[in-house]
C-alpha positions in Angstrom: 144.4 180.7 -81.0 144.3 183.9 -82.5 147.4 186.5 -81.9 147.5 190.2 -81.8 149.8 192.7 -81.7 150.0 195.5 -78.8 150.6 199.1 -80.7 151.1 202.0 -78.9 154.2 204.9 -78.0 157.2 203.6 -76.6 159.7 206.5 -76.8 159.6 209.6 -74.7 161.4 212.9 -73.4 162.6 211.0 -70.3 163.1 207.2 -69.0 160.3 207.8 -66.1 157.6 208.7 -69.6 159.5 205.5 -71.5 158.3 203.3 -68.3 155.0 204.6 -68.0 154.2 203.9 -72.1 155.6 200.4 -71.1 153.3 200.3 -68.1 150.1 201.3 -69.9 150.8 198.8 -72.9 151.6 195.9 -70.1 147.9 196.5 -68.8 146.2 196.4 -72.0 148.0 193.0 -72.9 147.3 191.4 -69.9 143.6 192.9 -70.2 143.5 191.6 -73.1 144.6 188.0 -72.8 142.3 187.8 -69.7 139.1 189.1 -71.2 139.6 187.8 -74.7 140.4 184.2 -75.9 143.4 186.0 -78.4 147.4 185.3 -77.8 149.3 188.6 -77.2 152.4 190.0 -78.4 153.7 193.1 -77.0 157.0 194.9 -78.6 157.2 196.7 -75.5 157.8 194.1 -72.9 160.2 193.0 -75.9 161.9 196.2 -77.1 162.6 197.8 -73.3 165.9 198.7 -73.5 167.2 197.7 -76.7 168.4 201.1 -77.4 170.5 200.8 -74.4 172.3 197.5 -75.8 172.7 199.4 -79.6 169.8 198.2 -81.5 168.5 200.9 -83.7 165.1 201.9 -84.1 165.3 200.9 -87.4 165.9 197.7 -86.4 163.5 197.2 -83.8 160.7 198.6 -86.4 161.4 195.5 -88.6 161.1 193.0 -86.3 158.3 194.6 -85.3 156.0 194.8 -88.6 157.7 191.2 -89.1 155.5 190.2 -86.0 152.6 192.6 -86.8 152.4 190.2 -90.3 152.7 187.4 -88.3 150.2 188.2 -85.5 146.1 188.2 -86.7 144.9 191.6 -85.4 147.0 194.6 -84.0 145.7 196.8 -80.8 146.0 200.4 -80.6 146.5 201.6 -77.5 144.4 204.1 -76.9 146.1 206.4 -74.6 149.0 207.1 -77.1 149.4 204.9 -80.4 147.9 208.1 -82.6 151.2 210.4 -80.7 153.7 207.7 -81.6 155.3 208.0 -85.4 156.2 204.4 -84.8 152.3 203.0 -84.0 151.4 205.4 -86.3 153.9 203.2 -88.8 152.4 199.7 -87.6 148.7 200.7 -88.0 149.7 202.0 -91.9 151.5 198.6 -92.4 148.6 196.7 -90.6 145.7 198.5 -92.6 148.0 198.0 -95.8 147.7 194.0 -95.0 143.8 194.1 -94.6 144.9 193.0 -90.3 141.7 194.0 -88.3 143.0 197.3 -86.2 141.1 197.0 -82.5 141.1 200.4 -80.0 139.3 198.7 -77.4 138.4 195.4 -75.7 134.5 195.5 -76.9 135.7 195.5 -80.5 137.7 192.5 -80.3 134.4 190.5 -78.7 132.5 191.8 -81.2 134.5 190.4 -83.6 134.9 187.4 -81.7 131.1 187.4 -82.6 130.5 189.0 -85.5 134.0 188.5 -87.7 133.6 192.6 -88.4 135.8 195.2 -87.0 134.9 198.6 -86.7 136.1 202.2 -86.8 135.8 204.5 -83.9 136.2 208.2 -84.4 139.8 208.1 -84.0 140.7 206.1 -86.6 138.4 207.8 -89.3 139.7 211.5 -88.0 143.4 209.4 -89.0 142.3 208.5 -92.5 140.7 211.4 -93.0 144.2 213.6 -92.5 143.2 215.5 -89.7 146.6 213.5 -88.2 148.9 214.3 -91.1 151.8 211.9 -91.2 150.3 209.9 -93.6 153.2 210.5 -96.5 156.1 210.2 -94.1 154.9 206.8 -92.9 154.2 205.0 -95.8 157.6 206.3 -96.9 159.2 204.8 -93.9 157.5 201.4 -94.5 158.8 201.1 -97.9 161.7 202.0 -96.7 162.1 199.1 -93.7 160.2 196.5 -96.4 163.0 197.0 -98.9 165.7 196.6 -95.9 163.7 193.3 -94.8 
């Protein structure tokens, strides 16, 4: 069975935001493992309330790109992942080790199909800098792959 990796914001300005982020990556998981024959792992079902317990963030981003190399494919969520500087750090790491990147269920059955992925127009306005954080977050990878 192929695994993939849930992406998407996490933090928030207040607990009630934090819960909903949780809520809408919970969905796409389980939409996911219902609709596609893929494994899921979802760092927020995982991470929820680590900060609460004293686990850094810099913590919780290495275990998560430690799963996100584990994992086959990540998912994007698409409600949020491109407002999050941590999803924007997992897709940089993911796209850095050639993982397929998915924003919706159709992709992933087409490449269930086909063995491509594809690009929708979020993604290309990323890598085309009109999202400029493109510096910052490779900086920040480097930074938790040394510490790994």
């Amino acid at each position: 069975m192929k695994t993939i990796y849930i992406s998407g914001a996490i933090s928030a300005e207040n607990r009630k935001e934090v819960e909903k982020n949780i809520e809408v990556a919970r969905k796409w998981a389980y939409l996911i493992w219902q609709e596609t024959d893929w494994g899921v792992f979802c760092p927020h079902m995982n991470d929820m309330g680590a900060h609460d317990y004293g686990v850094s963030y810099e913590q919780l981003m290495k275990f998560d790109l430690t799963m996100i190399r584990k994992c086959d494919a990540v998912f994007m969520v698409p409600e949020n992942w491109y407002k999050s500087k941590g999803a924007r750090i997992e897709y940089r790491y993911a796209r850095s080790r050639g993982k397929p990147i998915f924003h919706s269920i159709e992709e992933i059955k087409q490449h269930n199909k086909n063995g491509m992925s594809f690009r929708d127009k979020r993604e290309a306005k990323f890598m085309e800098g009109e999202v400029d954080h493109h510096d910052q977050d490779f900086a920040t990878i480097n930074h938790l792959e040394e510490a790994m």
